[in-house]
C-alpha positions in Angstrom: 72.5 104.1 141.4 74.8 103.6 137.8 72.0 101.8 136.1 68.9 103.3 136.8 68.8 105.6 133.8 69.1 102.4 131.6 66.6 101.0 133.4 64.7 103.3 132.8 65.3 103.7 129.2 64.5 99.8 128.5 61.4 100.4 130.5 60.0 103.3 128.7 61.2 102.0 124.9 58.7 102.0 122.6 57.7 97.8 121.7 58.2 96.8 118.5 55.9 94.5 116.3 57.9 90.8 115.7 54.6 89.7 114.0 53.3 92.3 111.6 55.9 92.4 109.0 56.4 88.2 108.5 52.6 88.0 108.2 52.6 90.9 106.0 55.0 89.6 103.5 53.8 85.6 103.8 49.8 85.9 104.7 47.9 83.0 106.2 44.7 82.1 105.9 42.0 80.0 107.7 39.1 78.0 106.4 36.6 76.9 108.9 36.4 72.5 107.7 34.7 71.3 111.2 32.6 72.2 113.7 30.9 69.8 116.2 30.9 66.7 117.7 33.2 64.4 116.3 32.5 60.3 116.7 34.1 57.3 115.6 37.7 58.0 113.2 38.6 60.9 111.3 41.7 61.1 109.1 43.8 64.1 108.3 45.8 63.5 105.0 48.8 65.3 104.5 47.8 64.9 100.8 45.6 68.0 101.2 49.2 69.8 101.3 47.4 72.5 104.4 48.6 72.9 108.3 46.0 71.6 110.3 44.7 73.8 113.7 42.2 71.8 115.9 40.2 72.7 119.0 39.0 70.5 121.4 36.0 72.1 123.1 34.9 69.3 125.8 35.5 65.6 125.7 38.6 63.2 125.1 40.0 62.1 122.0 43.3 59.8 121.0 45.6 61.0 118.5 47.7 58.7 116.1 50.4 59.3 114.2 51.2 56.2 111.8 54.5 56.1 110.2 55.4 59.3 111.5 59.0 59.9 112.6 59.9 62.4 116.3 56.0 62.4 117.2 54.5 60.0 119.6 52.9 57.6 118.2 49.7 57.7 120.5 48.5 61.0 122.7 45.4 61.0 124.8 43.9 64.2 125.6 41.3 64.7 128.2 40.6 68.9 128.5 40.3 71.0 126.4 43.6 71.6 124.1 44.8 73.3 120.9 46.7 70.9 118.2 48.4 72.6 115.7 50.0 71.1 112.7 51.9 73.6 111.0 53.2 71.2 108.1 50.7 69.2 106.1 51.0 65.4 108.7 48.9 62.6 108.4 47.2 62.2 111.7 44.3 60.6 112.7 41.3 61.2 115.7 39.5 58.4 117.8 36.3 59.2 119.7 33.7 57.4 121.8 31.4 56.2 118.9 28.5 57.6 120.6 30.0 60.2 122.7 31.5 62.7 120.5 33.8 65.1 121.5 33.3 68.5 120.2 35.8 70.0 118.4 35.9 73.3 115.9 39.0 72.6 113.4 40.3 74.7 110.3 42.7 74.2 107.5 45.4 77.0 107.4 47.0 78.0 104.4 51.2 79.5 104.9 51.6 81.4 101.5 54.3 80.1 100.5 54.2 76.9 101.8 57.0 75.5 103.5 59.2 78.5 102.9 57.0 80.5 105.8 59.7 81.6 107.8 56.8 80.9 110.7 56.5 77.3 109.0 60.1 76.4 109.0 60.3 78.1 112.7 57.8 75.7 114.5 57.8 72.2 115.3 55.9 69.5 113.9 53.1 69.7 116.6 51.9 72.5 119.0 49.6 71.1 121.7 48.8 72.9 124.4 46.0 73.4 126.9 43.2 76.0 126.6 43.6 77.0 130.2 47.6 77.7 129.3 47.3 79.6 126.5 45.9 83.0 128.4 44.2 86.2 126.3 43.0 83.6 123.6 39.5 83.0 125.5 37.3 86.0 123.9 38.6 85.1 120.5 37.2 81.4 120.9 34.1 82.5 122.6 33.3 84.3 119.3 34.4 81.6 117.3 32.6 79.1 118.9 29.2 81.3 119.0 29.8 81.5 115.4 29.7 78.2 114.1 27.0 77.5 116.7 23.8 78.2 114.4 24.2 79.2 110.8 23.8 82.9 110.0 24.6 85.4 107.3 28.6 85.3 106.2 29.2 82.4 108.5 31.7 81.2 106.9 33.7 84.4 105.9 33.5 85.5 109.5 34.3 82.2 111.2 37.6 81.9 108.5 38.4 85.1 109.7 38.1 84.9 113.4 40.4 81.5 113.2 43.0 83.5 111.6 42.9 85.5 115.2 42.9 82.5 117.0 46.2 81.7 115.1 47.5 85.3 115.4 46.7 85.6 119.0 48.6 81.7 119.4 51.4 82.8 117.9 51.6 85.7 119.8 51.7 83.8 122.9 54.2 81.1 121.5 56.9 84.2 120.9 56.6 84.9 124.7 56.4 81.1 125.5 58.7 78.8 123.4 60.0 76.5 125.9 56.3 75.6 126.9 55.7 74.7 122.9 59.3 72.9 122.7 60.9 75.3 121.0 64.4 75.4 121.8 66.4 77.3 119.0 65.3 79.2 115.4 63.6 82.1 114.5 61.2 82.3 117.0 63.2 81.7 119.9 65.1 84.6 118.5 62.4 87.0 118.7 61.2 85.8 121.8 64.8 87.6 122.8 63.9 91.7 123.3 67.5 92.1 122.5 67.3 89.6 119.5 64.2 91.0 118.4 65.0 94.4 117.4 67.5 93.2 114.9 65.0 90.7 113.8 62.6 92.7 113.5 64.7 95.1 111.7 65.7 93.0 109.0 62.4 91.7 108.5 61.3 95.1 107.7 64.3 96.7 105.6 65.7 93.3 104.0 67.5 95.5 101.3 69.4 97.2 103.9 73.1 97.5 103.8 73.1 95.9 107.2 76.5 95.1 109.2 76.8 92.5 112.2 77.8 96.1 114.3 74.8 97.7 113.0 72.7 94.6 114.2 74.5 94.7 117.3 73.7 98.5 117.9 70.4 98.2 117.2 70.2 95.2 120.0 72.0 97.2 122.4 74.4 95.2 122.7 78.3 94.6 121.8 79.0 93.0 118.4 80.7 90.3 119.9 78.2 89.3 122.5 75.3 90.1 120.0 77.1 87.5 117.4 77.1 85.2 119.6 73.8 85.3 121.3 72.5 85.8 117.9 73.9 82.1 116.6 73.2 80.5 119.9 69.8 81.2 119.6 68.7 81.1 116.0 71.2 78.4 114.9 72.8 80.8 112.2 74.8 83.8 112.1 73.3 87.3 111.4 75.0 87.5 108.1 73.8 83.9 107.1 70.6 84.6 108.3 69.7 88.1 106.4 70.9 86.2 103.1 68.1 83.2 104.0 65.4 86.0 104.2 66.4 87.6 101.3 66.3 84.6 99.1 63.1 83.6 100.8 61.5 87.0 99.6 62.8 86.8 96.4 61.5 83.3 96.0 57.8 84.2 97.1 58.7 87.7 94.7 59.1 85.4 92.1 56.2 83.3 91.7 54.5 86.8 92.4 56.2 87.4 88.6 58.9 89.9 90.0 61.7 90.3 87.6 65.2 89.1 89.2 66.4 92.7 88.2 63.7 94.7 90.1 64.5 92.1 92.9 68.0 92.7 92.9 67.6 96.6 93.3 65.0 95.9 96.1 66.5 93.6 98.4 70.3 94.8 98.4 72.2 92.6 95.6 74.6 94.7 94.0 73.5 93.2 90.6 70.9 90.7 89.0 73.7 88.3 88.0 75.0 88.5 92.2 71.4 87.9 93.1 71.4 84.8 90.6 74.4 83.7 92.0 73.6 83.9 95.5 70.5 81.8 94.6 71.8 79.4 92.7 74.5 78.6 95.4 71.6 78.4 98.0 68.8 76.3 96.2 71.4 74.4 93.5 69.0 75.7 90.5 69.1 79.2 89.0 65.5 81.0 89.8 64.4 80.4 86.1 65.2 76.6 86.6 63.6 76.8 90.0 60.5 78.9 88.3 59.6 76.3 85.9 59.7 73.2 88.4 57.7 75.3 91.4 
């Protein structure tokens, strides 16, 4: 039996964490804006510049999108579903005037905006059915018991117990893409165990020296077939990809008041005036010009 010590190997391999690090570097946060019955029209701006993440607890409810290009422009949901806007998107609920539909909703903050790599990864709408989305239950039963009846640090706690909800939904997009309509990009990379380690790995070491065989080894896999895999399922090449993270860091460094020289040593630029190059070719304004219109 030639492959059973492989086998073996891949079944006893340690996991790795494809969530930690990107959450780490670009936080999220939640704040609790509804919970209740919801009647007549509501309206969710994208002038509030948040991603929207919506629960619907019992009831129906129609969902418009007006002017809004690759979304239908009417869905009717009947059960009870998850919506997720990950972009700020003007959308708006209809309810039964007098039967509302109960709903708990948050507002969800990407640092960083739309350079998340979790933002850019996702498409302009997750919906999904509660009954799909397994292990996410027990973090809505507490959520729901918490907006329920107002008690001490309701607010704090119920903010903090959406951002599990999230956590816990991403989590279960990054083993099911297809059933979100997520066909290519970052996530469908690390929803690849063999994509994922060098992911992962260049996530957490974005200074690295990396090489495409390096990648490759860590994957298990040849360079050729891991090059190819890798553009076939994220839409870039390794190489192109490690210089988006890095300029994606440095951006977020940035605004944190990093200097481009410290930046430079960090994240594997072999001076500041490469790192300024290399920025200025991607974004088509040096950081300081890009600094002062951010």
């Amino acid at each position: 039996m030639p492959n059973r010590s492989k086998t073996t190997a891949e079944r006893i391999a340690p996991p790795i964490d494809r969530l930690s690090t990107l959450l780490e570097r670009f936080r999220v946060h939640a704040q609790l804006s509804f919970a209740g019955a919801m009647c007549g029209k509501h309206v969710f701006s994208s002038e509030a510049q948040t991603a929207y993440l919506h629960v619907l607890r019992s009831g129906s409810v129609e969902i418009r999108h007006p002017g809004v290009k690759g979304l239908p422009k009417h869905i009717t949901l009947n059960e009870p579903s998850l919506i997720f806007y990950p972009r700020p998107l003007t959308h708006h609920f209809l309810n039964a005037p007098e039967e509302g539909s109960q709903f708990t909703c948050a507002e969800i903050s990407f640092e960083g905006g739309q350079m998340h790599p979790i933002v850019q990864a996702l498409p302009s709408l997750v919906l999904l059915k509660l009954s799909d989305v397994h292990g996410l239950q027990d973090a809505l039963n507490l959520l729901f018991a918490e907006t329920q009846r107002v008690q001490c640090g309701q607010r704090v706690l119920a903010d903090r117990l959406f951002e599990v909800v999230l956590i816990q939904l991403l989590r279960w997009l990054l083993d099911h893409p297809t059933e979100a309509k997520i066909d290519s990009g970052l996530l469908m990379g690390l929803s690849s165990p063999q994509l994922a380690k060098a992911l992962t790995a260049m996530h957490e070491s974005p200074g690295a020296p990396w090489t495409v065989e390096q990648l490759a080894d860590a994957s298990g896999m040849s360079r050729t077939a891991f090059a190819t895999k890798f553009k076939a399922t994220v839409g870039i090449s390794p190489a192109q990809y490690l210089a988006d993270w890095r300029l994606t860091l440095v951006q977020s460094r940035l605004k944190e008041g990093a200097s481009l020289k410290t930046l430079a040593l960090e994240l594997g630029y072999s001076s500041q005036s490469a790192l300024t190059r290399a920025f200025t070719q991607r974004l088509g304004f040096s950081p300081r010009q890009w600094l002062g219109m951010s």
